[in-house]
C-alpha positions as CSV (number, residue, x, y, z in Angstrom):
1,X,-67.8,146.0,-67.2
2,X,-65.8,148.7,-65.5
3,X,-62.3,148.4,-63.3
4,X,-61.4,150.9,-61.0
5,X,-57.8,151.8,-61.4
6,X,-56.2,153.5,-58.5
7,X,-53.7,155.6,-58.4
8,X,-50.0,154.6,-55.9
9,X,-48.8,158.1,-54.8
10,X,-52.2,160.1,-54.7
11,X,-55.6,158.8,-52.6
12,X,-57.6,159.3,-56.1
13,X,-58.7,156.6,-59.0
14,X,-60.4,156.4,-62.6
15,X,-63.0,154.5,-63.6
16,X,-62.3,152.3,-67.2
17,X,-64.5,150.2,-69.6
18,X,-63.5,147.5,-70.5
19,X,-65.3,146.7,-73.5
20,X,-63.5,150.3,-75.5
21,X,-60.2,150.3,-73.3
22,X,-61.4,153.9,-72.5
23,X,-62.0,155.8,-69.0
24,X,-64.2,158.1,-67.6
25,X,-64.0,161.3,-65.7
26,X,-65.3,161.8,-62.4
27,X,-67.5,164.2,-63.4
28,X,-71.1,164.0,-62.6
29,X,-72.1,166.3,-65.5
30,X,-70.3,163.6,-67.8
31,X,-72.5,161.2,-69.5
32,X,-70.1,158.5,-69.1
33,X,-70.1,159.1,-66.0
34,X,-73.9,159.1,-65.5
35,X,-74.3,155.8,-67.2
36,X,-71.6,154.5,-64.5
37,X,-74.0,155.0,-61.8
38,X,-76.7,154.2,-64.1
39,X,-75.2,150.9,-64.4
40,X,-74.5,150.3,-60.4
41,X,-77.7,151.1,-60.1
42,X,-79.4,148.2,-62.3
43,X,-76.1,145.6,-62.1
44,X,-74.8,146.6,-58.1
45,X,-71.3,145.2,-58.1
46,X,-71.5,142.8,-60.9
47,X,-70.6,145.7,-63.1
48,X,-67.2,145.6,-61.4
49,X,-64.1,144.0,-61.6
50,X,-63.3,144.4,-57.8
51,X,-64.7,146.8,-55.1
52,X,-67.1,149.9,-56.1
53,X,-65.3,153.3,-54.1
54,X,-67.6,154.4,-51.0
55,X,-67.9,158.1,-53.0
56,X,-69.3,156.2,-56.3
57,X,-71.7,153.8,-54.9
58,X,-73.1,156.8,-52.6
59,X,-73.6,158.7,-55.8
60,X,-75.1,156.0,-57.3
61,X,-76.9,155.4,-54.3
62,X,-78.2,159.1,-54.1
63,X,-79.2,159.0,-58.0
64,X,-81.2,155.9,-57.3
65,X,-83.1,157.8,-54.5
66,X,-83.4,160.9,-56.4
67,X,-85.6,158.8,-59.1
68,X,-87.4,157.2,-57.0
69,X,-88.8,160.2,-56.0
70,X,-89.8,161.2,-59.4
């Protein structure tokens, strides 16, 4: 399970897991960060604790059409 933890002065966020206490960059070269989408893509929402951000769920969303091609 992930949280998104956002940030009071500054419009950005991080993404943690839960189950290691760790976070991942927003970095779609990361594969952290690939398994992220990877996961919204099976799970939707119920890998969340709380809302998904537009920006990841539009990757996630763009990942999911990009396989589909394949």
């Amino acid at each position: 399970m992930y949280i998104i933890n956002t940030s009071e002065f500054e419009e950005t966020y991080n993404i943690k897991i839960v189950e290691t206490n760790s976070y991942v960059p927003l970095d779609p070269a990361n594969s952290d960060y690939q398994k992220v989408l990877d996961d919204i893509i099976e799970q939707g929402a119920d890998c969340f604790e709380g809302d998904i951000p537009e920006e990841l769920q539009a990757a996630a969303d763009a990942k999911a059409a990009t396989q589909e091609e394949i």
